[in-house]
KERO-45316 format. One record per residue (C-alpha): residue in three letters; x, y, z. Coordinates in Angstrom, 2 decimals. Each point is the difference from the previous one (the first is absolute). Example, Ala and Ser with C-alpha at 12.3 -4.5 7.8 and 13.67 -1.06 7.14 Angstrom:
BEGIN
<finu type="Ala" u="12.30" v="-4.50" w="7.80"/>
<finu type="Ser" u="1.37" v="3.44" w="-0.66"/>
// end
This chain:
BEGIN
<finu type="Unk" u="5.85" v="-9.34" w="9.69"/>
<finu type="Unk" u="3.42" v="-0.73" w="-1.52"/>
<finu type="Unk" u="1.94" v="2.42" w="-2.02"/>
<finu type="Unk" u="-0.51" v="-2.30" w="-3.36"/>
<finu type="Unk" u="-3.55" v="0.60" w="0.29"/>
<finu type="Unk" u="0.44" v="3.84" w="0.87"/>
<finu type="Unk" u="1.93" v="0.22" w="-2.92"/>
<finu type="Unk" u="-3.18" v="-1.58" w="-2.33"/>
<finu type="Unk" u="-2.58" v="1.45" w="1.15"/>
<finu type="Unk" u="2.03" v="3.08" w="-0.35"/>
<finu type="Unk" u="0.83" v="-0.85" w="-3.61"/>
<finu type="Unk" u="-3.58" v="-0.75" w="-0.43"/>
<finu type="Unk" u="-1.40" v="3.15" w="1.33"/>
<finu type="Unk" u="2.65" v="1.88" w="-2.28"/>
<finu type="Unk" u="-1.80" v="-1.73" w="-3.46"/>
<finu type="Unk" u="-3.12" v="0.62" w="1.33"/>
<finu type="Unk" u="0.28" v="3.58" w="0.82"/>
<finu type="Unk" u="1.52" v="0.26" w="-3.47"/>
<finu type="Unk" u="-3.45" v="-1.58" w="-1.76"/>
<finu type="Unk" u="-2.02" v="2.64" w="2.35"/>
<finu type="Unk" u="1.92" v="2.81" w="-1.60"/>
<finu type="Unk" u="-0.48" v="-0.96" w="-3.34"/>
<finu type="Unk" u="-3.49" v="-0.06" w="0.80"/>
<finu type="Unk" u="-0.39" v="-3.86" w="-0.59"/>
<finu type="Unk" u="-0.51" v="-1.19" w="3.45"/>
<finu type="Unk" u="-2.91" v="-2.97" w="0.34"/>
<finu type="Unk" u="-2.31" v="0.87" w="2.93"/>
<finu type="Unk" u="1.64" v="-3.59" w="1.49"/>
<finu type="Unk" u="3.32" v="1.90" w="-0.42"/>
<finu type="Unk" u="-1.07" v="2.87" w="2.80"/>
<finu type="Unk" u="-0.67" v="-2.70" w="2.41"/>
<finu type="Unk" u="3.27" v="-1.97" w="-0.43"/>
<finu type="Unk" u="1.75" v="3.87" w="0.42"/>
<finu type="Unk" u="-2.05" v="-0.07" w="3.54"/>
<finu type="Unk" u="1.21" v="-2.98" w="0.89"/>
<finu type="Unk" u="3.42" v="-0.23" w="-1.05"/>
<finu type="Unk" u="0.14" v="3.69" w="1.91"/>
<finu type="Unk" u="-1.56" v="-1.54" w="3.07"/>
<finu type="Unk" u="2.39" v="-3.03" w="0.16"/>
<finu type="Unk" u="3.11" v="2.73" w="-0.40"/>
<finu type="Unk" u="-1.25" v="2.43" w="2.29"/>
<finu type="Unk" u="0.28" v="-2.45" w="3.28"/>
<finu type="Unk" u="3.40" v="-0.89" w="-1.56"/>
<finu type="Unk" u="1.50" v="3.46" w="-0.99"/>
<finu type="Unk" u="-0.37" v="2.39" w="3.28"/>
<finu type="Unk" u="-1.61" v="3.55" w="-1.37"/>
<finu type="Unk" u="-1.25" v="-1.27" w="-3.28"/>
<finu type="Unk" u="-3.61" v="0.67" w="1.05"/>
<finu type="Unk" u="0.73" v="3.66" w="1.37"/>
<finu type="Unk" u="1.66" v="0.36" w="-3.85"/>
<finu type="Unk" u="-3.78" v="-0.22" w="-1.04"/>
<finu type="Unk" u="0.75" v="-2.34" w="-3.13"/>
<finu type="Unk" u="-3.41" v="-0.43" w="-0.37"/>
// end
């Protein structure tokens, strides 16, 4: 994975984390968290020990 798609799936996470906290989060919203966290945890080394799930 290239660092321009690190960088949006990273600012993609950041919006959707954002609609979770306001409490607005579509249930198709929690999956594309799991995913996009999935796709940077083989990318960014300890981001699955950071339990950002």
């Amino acid at each position: 994975m290239d660092d321009h798609l690190t960088n949006l799936l990273e600012l993609r996470l950041n919006v959707l984390l954002g609609v979770q906290r306001r409490g607005a989060l579509e249930p198709d919203g929690k999956v594309e968290i799991k995913r996009i966290e999935d796709a940077l945890a083989h990318r960014l080394p300890g981001m699955q020990q950071e339990g950002r799930h």
